[in-house]
Structure formats: C-alpha cells, structure tokens
N, C-alpha and C positions, 0 to 999 in steps of 0.2 A: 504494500500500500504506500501508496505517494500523499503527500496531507498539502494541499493547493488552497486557495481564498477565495469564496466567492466576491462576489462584487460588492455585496453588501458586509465585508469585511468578517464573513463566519468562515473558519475553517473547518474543512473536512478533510478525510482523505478518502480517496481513490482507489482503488483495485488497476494498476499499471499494468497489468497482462489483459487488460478488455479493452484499452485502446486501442484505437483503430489511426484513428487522425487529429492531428493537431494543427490551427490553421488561425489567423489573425485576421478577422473580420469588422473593425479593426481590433476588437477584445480578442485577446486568446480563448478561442472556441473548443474544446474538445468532444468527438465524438465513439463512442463505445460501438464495442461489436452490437450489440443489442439495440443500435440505433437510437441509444439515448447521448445529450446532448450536456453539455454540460459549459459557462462561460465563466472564467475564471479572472484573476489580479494580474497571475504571473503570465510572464510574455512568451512565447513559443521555445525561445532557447532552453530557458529555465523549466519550464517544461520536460522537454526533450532530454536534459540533464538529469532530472530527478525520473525518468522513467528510465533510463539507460545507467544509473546509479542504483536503483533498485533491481535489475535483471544484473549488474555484475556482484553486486552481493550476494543472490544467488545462486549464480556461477560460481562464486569463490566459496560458497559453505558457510558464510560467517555462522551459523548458528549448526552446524554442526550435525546437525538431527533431519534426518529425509522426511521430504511431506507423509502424510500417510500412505501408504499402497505402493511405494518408491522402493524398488530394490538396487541398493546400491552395492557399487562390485568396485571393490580397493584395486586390483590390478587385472589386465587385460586376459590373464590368464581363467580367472575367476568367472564362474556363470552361478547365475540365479540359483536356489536351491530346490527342487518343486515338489 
C-alpha cells in the first residue's frame, strides 16, 4: 500500500499492485484495474516513485515472510514440496 492525499487534504492509502495509470489532468489522476478512479495532491512523478518503491520492497523481502499461499525456494536447485 502507497498512502497518497486526497484533495481535500485526507490521506489514505492505496493498494499499488491495482494501478493501472497514472496521468495529470491537470490533478494527478489515478486509475485502478477495477476502473475506479481516484485524484490525488501528489504529482505523477511522486506517484510513480512511491509505486515502484513499494514493488522493490517486495522484491527485496524486507519483511521476510511470503504472502500467504507463496512457496518460496532459497536456491535454484530446490522445488516446491507437494
């Protein structure tokens, strides 16, 4: 989750994996796979940083523990157990 402003200055945050597009009309508009829409404070860059900030955290493991239903395999040689 990314935590973004709306315009009337309440935060929230986001779900970064359901974005779809991000686009400056001239507000930073973002829109979800689900076709909901959402306009925000911050401007497209900062955006695009706090979603690509949030997928390399993931990538890198910081929290150590697989989502649920995730099998993870330490080296190449290793497969799933079933």
């Amino acid at each position: 989750m990314i935590e973004l402003t709306r315009l009337n200055g309440k935060t929230f945050l986001l779900n970064a994996e359901l974005v779809e597009t991000i686009e400056a009309t001239p507000d930073t508009t973002i829109r979800l796979t689900s076709g909901r829409t959402y306009v925000v404070k911050e401007d497209c860059p900062t955006v695009k940083t706090a979603v690509l900030n949030y997928r390399r955290a993931l990538l890198q493991g910081r929290d150590k523990s697989p989502p649920p239903g995730w099998n993870v395999i330490d080296s190449p040689d290793e497969s799933p157990s079933e």
